[in-house]
N, C-alpha and C positions, 0 to 999 in steps of 0.2 A: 400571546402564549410564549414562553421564554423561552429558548432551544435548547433541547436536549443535546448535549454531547456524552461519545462514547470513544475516546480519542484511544484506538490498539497500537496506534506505532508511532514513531516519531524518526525521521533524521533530519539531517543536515545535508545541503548540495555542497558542491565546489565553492559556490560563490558567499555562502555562510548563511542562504536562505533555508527558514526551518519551516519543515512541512509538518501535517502528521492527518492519521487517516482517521476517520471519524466515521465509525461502523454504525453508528445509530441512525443516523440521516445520509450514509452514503456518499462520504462526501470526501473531498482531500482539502485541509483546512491549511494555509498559508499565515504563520504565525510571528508576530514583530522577535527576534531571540533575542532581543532586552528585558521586554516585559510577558512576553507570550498572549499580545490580546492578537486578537484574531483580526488580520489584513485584507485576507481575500478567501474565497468559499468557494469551491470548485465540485461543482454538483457531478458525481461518477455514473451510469449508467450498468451500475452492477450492484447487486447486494450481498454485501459480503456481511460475514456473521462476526460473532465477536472474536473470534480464533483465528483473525488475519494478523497481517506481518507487511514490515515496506524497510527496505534499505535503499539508497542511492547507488547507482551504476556512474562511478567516476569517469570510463570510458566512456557511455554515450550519452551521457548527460541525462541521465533519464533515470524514475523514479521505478524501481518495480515493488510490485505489489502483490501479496501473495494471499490468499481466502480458499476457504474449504466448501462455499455454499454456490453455487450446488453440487458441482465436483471440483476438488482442490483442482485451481487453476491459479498461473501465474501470469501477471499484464505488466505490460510497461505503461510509466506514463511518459509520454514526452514534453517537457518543459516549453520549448520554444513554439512548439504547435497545439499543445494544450490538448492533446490527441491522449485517448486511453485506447489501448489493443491487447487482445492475449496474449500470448508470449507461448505457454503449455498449457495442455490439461492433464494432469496426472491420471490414470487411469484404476491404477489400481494401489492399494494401501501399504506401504512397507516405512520403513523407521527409517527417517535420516533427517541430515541438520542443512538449513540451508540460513545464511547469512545469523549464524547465530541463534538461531530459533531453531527450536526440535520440532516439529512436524511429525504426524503418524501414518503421511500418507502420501508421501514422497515416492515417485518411480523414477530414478535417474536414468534408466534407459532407452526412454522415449527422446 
């Protein structure tokens, strides 16, 4: 069976490795930035929906990752230890932008 991809975000690390999040099979896809065939497949332990988001943390070298399912929640991933953890859970729904993406359900005061 071929695999389904659903690829919602894409960056770049420091070091010029190109990630991107792949919401259909839950996954963070690890991609050659020459050709874009796919490297490495890093199976997440969350499902996130197609309304997620991922930008790079140049301070700690870590990937965060942003999804709305089940309640918008944002994770870090850490690169060197290959470790996914929460980060927040938004609690309740209000308008703001975080790394460039509009989100509708953003609570910055938590």
């Amino acid at each position: 069976m071929p695999r389904s991809e659903d690829f919602s975000a894409l960056t770049f690390t420091a070091s010029g490795e190109l990630f991107a999040l792949d919401t259909e099979s839950s996954s963070l896809v690890e991609l050659d930035p020459t050709d874009a065939v796919i490297t490495d497949t890093i199976e997440l332990e969350v499902d996130f929906d197609s309304a997620a988001g991922m930008a790079f943390d140049f301070k700690t070298n870590e990937l965060v990752i942003i999804g709305s399912t089940p309640n918008p929640t944002m994770y870090r991933y850490d690169l060197s230890t290959r470790t996914l953890s929460m980060f927040v859970e938004f609690l309740r729904r209000v308008k703001c932008s975080l790394f460039g993406f509009g989100f509708e359900f953003c609570d910055l005061s938590i």
